[in-house]
N, C-alpha and C positions, 0 to 999 in steps of 0.2 A: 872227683878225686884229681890231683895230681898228678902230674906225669913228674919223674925224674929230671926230663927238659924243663919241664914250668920250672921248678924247684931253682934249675941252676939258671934260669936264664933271671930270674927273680934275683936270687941270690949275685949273681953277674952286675946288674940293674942296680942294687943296693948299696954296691962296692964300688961303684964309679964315683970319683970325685964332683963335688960339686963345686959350681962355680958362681959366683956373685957376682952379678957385671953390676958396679957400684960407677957410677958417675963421677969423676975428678972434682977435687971441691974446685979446680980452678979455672973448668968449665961450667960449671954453676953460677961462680961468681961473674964469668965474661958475659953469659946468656940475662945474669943479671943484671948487669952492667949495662948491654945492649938493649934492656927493657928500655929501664930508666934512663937513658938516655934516648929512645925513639919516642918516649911518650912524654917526656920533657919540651922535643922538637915538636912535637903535635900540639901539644897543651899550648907553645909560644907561638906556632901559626895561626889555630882555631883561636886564640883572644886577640888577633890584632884583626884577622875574618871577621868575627862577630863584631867587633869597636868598628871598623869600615861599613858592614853593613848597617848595625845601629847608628851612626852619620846620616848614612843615605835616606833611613826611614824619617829618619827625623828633619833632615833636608825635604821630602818628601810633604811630610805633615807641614813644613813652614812653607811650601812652596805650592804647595796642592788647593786645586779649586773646587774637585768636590768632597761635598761631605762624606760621603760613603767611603770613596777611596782612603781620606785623611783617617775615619775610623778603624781603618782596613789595617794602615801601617801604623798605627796609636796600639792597635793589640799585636801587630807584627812585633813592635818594641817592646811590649810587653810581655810576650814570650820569648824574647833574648833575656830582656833582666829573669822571668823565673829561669829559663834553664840552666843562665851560668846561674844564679844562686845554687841551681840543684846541684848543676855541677860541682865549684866549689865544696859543697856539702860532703861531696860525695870524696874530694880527695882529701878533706878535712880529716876524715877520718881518721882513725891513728891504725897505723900494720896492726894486722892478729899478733899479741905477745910478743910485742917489737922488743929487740933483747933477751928473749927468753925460747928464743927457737933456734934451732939449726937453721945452715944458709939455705937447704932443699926446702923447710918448711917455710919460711921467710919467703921464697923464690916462688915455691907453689901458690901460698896467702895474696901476695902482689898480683901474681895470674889468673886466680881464681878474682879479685878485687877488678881486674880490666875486665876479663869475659863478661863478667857483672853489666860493670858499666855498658858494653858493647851488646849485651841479650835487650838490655830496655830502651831498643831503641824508637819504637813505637810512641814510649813516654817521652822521648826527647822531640819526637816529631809534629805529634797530636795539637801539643800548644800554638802549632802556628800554620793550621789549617783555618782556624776563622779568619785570622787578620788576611792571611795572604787570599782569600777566598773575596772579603769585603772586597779588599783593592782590587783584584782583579775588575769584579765586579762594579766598582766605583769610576774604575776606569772609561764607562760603558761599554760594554759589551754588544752590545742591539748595533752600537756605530762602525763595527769593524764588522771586514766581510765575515764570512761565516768560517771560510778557511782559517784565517786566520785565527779566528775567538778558539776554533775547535785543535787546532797546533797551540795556543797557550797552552790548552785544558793539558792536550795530550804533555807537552813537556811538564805543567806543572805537576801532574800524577808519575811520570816517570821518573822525576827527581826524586819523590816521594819515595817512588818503592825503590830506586836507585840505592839511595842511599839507608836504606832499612835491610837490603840486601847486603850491602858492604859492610854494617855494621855484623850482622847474621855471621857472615863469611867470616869476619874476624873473631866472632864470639868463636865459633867451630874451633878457629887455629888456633886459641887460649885453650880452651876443650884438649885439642890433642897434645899439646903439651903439657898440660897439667897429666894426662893419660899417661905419657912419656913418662915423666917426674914417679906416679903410681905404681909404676911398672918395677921401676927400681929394686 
């Protein structure tokens, strides 16, 4: 049973206004803005990155004496052309119901579209562990001291998860603002 308290504290409780904390559309559109514009800055750094190091691979293969190595950077090159294809692919794509959405759903769609990109980044990595592995190994490996071969190994593995982590990290920070945006 009820008490008389429950009853009014209920009743008290029921009669309070409620309050919608709705987000400004014209901080949506800034947060939007500020996407599109950081990931415009990144899209035009990573293509002139990738175009310098595919040079240097290919300098590499025209300039290289052994075989192995040359194989090493022939598939390093190889998985720059699949990834930016993947890439491209991927911003090819057209927004969820571009035109046909509010600026929060649009804003979410974009967010949820990077976190994307930024969770698979394993699949962006994977493709150039053989090549960078040949050349390593093409380089000889037996001929350098041991410290040294075993500092390649250790930095090439820590770029690795280096940069699988920072991708990780930035999927999270799409994650909590798409969370934000939900909350709504």
């Amino acid at each position: 049973m009820e008490s008389s308290a429950d009853t009014e504290i209920l009743r008290l409780w029921e009669q309070l206004s409620r309050e919608e904390q709705i987000m400004p559309l014209d901080d949506i559109r800034t947060k939007a803005e500020r996407l599109d514009t950081k990931t415009r800055r990144w899209r035009g750094a990573t293509a002139v990155l990738v175009i310098l190091l595919v040079i240097v691979e290919a300098w590499q293969v025209w300039r290289g004496e052994e075989m192995l190595e040359r194989a090493g950077d022939l598939l390093t090159i190889a998985a720059f052309v699949y990834i930016a294809y993947r890439y491209c692919k991927h911003l090819a794509a057209p927004p969820v119901a571009l035109g046909r959405t509010n600026s929060v759903d649009f804003y979410r769609a974009e967010l949820a579209r990077q976190r994307d990109l930024s969770k698979d980044s394993w699949g962006y990595l994977l493709p150039f562990v053989p090549g960078v592995t040949l050349a390593l190994f093409g380089r000889g490996l037996g001929e350098r001291p041991l410290v040294q071969t075993v500092g390649i190994i250790v930095f090439g593995i820590a770029l690795f998860l280096g940069a699988a982590w920072w991708n990780a990290y930035t999927a999270r920070r799409f994650q909590h603002e798409i969370d934000a945006l939900d909350a709504l």
